[in-house]
C-alpha positions in Angstrom: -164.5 51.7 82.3 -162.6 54.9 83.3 -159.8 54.5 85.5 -159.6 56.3 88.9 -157.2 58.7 88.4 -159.2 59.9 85.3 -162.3 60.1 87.0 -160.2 62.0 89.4 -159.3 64.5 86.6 -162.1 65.2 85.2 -163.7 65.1 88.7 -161.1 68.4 89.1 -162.1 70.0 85.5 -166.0 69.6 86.4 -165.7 71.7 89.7 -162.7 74.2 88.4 -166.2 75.0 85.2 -168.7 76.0 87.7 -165.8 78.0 90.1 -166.8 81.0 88.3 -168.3 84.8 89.5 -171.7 84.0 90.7 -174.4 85.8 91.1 -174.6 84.9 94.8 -171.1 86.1 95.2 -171.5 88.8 93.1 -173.9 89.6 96.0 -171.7 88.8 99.2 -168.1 88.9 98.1 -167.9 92.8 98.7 -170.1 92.4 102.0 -167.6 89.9 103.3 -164.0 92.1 102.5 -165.5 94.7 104.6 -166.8 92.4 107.5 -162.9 90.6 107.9 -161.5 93.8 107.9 -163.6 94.9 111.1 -162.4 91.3 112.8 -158.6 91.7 113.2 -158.6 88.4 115.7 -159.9 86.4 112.5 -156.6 86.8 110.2 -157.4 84.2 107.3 -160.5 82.2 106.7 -161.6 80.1 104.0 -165.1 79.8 102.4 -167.1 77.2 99.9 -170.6 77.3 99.2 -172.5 74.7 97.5 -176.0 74.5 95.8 -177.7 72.3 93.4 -174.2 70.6 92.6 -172.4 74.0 91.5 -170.2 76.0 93.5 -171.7 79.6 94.5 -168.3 80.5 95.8 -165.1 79.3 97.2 -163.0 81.9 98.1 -160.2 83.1 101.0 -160.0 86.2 102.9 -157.1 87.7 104.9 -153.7 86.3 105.8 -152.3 83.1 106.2 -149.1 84.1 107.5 -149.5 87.5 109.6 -146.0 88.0 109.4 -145.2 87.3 105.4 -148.2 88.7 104.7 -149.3 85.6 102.3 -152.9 86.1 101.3 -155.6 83.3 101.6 -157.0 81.4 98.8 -159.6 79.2 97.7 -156.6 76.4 97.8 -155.1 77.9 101.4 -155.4 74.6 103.7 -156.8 75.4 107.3 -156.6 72.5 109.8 -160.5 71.3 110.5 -159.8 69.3 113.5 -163.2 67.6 114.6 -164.5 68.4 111.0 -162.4 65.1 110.5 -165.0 63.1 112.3 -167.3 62.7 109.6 -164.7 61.6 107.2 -163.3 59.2 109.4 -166.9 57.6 110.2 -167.2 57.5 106.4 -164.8 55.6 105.9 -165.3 53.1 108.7 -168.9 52.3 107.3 -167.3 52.2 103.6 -165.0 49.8 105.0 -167.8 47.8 106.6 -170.0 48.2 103.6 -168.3 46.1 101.4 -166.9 43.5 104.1 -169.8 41.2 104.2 -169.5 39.9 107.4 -169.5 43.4 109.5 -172.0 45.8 111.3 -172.1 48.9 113.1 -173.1 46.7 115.8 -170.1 44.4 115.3 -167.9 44.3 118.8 -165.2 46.8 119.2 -163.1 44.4 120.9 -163.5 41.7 118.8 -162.7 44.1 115.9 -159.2 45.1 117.8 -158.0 41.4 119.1 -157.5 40.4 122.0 -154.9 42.5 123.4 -157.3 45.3 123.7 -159.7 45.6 126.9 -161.8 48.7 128.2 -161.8 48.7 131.5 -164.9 47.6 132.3 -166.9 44.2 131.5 -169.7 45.8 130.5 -167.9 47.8 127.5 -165.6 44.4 127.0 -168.8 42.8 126.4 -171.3 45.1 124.8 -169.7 48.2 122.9 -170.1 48.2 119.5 -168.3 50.5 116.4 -172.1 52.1 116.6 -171.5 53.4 120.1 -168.0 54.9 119.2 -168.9 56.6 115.8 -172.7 57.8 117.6 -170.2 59.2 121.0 -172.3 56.4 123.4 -169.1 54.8 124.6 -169.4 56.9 128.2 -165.8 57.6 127.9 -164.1 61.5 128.5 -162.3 62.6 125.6 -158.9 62.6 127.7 -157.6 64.8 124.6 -154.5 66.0 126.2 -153.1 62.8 126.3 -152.0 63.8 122.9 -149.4 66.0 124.2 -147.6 62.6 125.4 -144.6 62.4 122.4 -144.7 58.6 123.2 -148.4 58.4 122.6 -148.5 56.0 119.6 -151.6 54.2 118.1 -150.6 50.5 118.9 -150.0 51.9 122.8 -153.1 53.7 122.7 -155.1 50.2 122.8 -152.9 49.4 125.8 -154.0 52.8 127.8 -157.8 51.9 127.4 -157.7 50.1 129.7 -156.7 52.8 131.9 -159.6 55.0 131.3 -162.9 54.4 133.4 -166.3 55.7 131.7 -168.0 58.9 133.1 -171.2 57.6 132.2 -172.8 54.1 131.4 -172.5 52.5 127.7 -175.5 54.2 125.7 -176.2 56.2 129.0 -176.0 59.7 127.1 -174.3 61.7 124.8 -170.2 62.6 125.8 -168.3 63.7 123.4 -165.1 62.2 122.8 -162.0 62.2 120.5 -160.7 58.9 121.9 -163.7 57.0 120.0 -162.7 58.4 116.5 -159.3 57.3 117.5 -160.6 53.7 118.1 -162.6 54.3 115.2 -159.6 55.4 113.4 -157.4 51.9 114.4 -160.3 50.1 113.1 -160.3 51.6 110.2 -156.3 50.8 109.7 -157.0 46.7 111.1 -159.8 46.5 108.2 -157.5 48.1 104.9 -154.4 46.9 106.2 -152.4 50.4 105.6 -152.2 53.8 108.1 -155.3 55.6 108.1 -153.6 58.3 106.3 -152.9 56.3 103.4 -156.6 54.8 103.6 -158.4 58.2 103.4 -156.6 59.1 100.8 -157.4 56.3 98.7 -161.1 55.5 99.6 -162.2 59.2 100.0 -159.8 62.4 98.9 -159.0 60.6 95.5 -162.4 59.7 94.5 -163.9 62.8 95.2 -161.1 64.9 93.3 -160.0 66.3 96.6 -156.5 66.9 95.4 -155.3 69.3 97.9 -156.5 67.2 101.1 -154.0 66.0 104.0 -153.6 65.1 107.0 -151.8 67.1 110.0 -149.9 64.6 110.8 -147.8 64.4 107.5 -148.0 67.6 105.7 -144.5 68.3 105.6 -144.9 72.4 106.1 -147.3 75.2 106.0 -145.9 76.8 102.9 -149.6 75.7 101.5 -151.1 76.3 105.0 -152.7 78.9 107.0 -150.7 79.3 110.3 -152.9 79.0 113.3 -153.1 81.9 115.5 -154.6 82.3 119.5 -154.5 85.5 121.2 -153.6 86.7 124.7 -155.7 88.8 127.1 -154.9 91.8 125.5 -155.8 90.6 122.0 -151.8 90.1 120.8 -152.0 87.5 118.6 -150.0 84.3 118.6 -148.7 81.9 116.4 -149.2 78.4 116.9 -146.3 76.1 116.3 -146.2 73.9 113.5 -144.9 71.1 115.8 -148.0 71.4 118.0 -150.4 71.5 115.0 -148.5 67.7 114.0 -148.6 65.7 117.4 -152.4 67.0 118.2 -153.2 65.3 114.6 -151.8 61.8 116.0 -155.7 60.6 116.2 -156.1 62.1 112.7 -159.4 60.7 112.5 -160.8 62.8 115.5 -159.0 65.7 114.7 -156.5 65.7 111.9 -157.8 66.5 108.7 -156.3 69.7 106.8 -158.3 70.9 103.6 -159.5 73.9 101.5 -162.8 76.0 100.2 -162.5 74.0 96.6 -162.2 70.8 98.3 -164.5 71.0 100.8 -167.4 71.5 98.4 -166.4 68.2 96.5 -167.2 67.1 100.4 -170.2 68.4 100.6 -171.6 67.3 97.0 -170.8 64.3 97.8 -172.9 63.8 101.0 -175.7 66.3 99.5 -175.9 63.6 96.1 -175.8 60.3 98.6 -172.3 59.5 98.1 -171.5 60.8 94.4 -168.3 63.0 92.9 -168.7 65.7 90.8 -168.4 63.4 87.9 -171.9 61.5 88.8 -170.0 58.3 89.6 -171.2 56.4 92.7 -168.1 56.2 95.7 -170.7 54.9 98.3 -173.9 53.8 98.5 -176.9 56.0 99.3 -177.8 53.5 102.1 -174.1 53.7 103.7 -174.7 57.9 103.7 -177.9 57.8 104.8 -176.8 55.6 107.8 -174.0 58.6 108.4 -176.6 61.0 108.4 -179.0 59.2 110.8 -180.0 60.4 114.1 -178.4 58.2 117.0 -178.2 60.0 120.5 -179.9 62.9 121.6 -177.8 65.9 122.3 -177.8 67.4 125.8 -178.9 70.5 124.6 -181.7 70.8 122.0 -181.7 73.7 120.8 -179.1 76.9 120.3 -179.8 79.9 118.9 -177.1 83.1 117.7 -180.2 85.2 116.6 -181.0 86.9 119.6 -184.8 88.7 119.7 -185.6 86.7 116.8 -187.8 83.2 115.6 -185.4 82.4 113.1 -183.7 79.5 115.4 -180.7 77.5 114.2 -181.5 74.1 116.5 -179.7 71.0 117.0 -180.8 68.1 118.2 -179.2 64.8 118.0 -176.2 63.3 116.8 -174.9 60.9 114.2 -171.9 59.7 112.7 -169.9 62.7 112.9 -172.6 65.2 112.2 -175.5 66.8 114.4 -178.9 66.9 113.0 -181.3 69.7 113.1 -183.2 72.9 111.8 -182.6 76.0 110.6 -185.7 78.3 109.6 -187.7 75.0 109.6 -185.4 73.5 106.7 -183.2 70.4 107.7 -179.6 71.0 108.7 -176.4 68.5 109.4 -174.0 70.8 110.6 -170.5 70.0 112.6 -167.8 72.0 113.7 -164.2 71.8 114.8 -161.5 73.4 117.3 -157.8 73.1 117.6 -155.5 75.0 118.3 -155.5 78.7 116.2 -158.0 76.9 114.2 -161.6 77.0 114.0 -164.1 75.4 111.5 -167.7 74.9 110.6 -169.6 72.9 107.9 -173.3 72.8 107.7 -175.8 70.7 105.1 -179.1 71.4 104.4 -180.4 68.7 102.0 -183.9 70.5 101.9 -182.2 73.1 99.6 -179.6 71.1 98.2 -177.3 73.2 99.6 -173.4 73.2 102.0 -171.4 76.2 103.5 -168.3 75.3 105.0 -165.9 77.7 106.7 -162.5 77.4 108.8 -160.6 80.4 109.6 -157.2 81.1 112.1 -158.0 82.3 115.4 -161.0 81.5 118.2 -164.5 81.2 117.5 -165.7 80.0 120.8 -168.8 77.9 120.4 -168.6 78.6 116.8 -170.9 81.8 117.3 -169.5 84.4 114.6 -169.1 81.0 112.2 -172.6 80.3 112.8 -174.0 83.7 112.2 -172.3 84.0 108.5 -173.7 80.2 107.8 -177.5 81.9 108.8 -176.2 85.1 106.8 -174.9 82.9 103.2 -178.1 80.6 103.4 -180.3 83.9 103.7 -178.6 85.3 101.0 -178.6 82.5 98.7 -182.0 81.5 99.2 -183.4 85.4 98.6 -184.3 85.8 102.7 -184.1 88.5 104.2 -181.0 88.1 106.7 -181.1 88.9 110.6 -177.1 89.4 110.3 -176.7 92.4 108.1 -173.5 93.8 107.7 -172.7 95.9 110.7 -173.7 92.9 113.0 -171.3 91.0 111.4 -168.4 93.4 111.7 -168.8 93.0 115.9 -170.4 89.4 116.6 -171.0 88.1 118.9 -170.7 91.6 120.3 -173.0 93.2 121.9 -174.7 90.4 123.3 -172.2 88.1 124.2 -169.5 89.9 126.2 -166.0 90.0 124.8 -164.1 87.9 127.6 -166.3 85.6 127.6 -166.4 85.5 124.1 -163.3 85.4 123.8 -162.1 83.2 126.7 -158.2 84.6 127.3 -157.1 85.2 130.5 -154.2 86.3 132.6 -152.5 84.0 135.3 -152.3 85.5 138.6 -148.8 85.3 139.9 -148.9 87.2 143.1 -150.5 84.5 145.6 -148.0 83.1 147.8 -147.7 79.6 148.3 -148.8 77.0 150.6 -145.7 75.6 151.1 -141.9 75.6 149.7 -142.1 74.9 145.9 -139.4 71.9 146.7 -142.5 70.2 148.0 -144.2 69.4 145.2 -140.7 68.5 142.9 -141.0 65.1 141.6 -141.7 62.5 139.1 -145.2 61.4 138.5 -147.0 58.5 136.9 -149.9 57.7 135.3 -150.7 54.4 133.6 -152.7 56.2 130.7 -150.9 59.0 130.6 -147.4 58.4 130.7 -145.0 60.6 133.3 -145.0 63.8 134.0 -142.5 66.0 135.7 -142.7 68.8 138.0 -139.0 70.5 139.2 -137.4 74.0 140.3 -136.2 76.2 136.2 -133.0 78.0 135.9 -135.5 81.1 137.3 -135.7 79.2 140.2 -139.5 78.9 139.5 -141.7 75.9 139.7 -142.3 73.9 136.1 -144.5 71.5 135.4 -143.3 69.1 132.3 -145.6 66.8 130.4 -144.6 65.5 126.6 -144.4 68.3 124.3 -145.9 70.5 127.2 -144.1 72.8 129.6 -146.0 75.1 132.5 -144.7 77.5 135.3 -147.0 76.8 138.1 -148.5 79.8 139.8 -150.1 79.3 143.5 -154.1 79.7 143.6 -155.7 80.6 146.7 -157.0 77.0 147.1 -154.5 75.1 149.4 -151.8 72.8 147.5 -153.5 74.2 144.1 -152.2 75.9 140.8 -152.6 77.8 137.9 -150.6 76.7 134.7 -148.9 79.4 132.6 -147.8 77.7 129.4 -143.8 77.8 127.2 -141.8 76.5 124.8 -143.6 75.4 121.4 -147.3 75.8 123.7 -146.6 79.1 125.0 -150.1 81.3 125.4 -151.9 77.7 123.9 -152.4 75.5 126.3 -153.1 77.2 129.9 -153.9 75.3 132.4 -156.9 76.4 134.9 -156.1 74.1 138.1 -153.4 71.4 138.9 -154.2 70.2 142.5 -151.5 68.4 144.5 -153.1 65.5 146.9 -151.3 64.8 150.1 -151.3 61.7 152.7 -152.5 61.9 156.1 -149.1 63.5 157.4 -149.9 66.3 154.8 -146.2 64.5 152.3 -147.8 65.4 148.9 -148.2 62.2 147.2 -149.9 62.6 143.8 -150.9 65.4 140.9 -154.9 65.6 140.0 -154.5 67.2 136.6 -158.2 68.8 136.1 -157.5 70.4 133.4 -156.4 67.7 131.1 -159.9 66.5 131.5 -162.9 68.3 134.2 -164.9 65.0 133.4 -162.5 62.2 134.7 -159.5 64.4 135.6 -156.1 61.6 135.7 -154.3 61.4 138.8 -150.5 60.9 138.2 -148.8 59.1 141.7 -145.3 60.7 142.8 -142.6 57.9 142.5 -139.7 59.7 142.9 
């Protein structure tokens, strides 16, 4: 029987074979230099298409480093944030696979002891590692918790309790980090190691994906595209490496790093039902087909980035880390992820045989350019005549979207005066999820807002006892902040900070103690 780590390396040798010039390449390569020099907000992206088992192309455009210059390659790792979804539900249901006594419908509490509680009875009671990998748990994503440096993953089970559903278990669809990061402590419980090391050794190595990581523990970015967020006027901005490493704390929601090369090894692998490149089984064509099945409809059915044509892109429900739907009547999984300077897409269609996965360094708001050049490299490799031609591509979603919007980047207004003296609001907050926060009088004698790794200066809105934050330090043009409301008592003392931003449905309220 071969051992692992040469199945691993001939795993590599296989998909370095088929890595040459292809025809389909041959056809877009050119197409695609001239469309990423037209985008100047998109420095680097990465790009690995899949079909029939053999790589059409994996290839890297633009910069990694706009400063050094340092061009992309197929083997330039991008962050994939909620890409990482899909391979942490993977290897939950591995786990539970091959445990014999476990379900998707086993408890979540019982799986996490008896130190862990939701805050609710009904969630105590009822929510299964189904509802948490299908996002039916009914709880807000409360992602900015992550900024909290004290935010570890044996505390986290301690803060559930601390954070009340939006909507019922099963009610709906909501979207939510926080499950994956349940999902992800499960995951460490089960294989008795950190999830890092677990991934690793149930999925990278198996599939040959060598070059894999995880945010959290990649050391640099000397292998790395930098992310990069812009400002109003389209100045980019790097993103600091020490932001990129504490939002991968949950790396299962959000902290997967990886490459065109690898990612097609990914995407054979759920295209054959759970095979490497080398033919040999790593999961069960059962376990991948219960990743891939519809669980929850999605709140909206249908999207399309065509506009004035048929040819729809649709999605309609939900799985385990992937959304089910159609594309010109063929079957599509598709998934996409956002952090921070990063932005990344993957879609399957298993009617064709086929994957496309792209990340690139800089915003793609609702993934609308990344889902035009997915339409525009099926088209192409499936002989259709394409919608997005090259000139659309140089400007989308431009015309039809407009730019700020688009876009999303916006200037703080700092001329409103305020409702009251800024020594009003100084204090020390609390909130039992979150952790404390701290809002004082800077050097500039201007009003800052602290919280973990993120700092603000608060600018007065027009709304009474309400702000705008303008982000520093290792955040600075990252994370702004639309509206901080301070809540007062009867005799108008201010007595507590509603955070909406950190999370519009179930915004925390940090009490003033001090």
């Amino acid at each position: 029987m071969l051992q692992p780590r040469v199945i691993i390396f001939l795993a590599a040798i296989l998909i370095t074979e088929v890595c040459s010039v292809t025809d389909f390449e041959n056809k877009v390569d050119g197409i695609l230099k001239k469309v990423f020099a037209h985008r100047p907000l998109t420095p680097g992206i990465s790009i690995g298409v899949i079909k029939d088992g053999k790589i059409l192309m994996a290839n890297g455009y633009g910069v990694a480093d706009i400063v050094t210059r340092r061009p992309v390659t197929n083997e330039t790792l991008f962050e994939i944030a909620s890409m990482s979804k899909a391979f942490g539900a993977t290897l939950l249901v591995k786990q539970i696979g091959r445990s014999g006594n476990l379900s998707i419908h086993s408890k979540v509490k019982e799986l996490l002891g008896p130190t862990f509680s939701f805050a609710d009875a009904e969630r105590n009671q009822l929510a299964e590692v189904n509802d948490i990998l299908s996002q039916q748990l009914g709880i807000p994503g409360h992602i900015y918790m992550k900024l909290d440096l004290n935010l570890t993953r044996t505390n986290l089970l301690t803060r559930f309790k601390y954070l009340n559903g939006s909507k019922r278990l099963r009610e709906s669809f909501l979207y939510s980090g926080m499950n994956y990061g349940l999902a992800m402590i499960i995951s460490e419980k089960l294989g008795g190691k950190t999830w890092e090391e677990l991934i690793k050794q149930e999925i990278f190595d198996p599939l040959g994906m060598t070059s894999s990581t995880v945010m959290s523990i990649i050391p640099d970015l000397s292998n790395a595209a930098r992310g990069y967020v812009y400002t109003p006027n389209y100045t980019l901005i790097p993103v600091e490496f020490s932001l990129s490493r504490q939002w991968a704390i949950l790396a299962s929601a959000s902290g997967i790093a990886s490459n065109a090369v690898d990612m097609t090894k990914w995407m054979n692998f759920h295209l054959s039902g759970g095979r490497n490149a080398m033919n040999v089984s790593v999961m069960s064509p059962t376990l991948v087909d219960m990743l891939h099945a519809p669980r929850v409809k999605l709140p909206h059915s249908s999207t399309s980035w065509q506009p004035g044509t048929t040819d729809r892109m649709m999605e309609d429900t939900y799985a385990y880390g992937w959304k089910n739907g159609h594309y010109r009547g063929y079957k599509l999984m598709n998934h996409g992820g956002t952090s921070w300077g990063y932005s990344s897409f993957i879609s399957l269609y298993p009617d064709q045989n086929m994957g496309i996965f792209t990340a690139l360094t800089g915003r793609d708001r609702y993934y609308m350019f990344q889902t035009a050049l997915h339409n525009f490299l099926f088209d192409h490799a499936n002989n259709i005549t394409s919608w997005f031609n090259e000139s659309v591509l140089y400007t989308y979603p431009d015309p039809w979207y407009k730019r700020e919007t688009y876009l999303g980047a916006h200037d703080v207004d700092k001329s409103i005066a305020p409702s009251r003296s800024l020594s009003e609001y100084t204090g020390t907050y609390i909130n039992p999820a979150y952790g404390d926060l701290f809002v004082f009088m800077n050097d500039m004698n201007n009003l800052e807002m602290t919280y973990g790794m993120g700092s603000w200066n608060l600018y007065p809105r027009h709304e009474r006892d309400q702000f705008s934050g303008a982000s520093s330090g290792d955040i600075y043009r990252v994370i702004e902040l639309n509206r901080i409301e301070f809540i007062t008592d009867h005799r108008g003392t201010i007595t507590s900070v509603k955070q909406h931003s950190f999370d519009w449905d179930d915004p925390p309220v940090f009490v003033k103690i001090s």
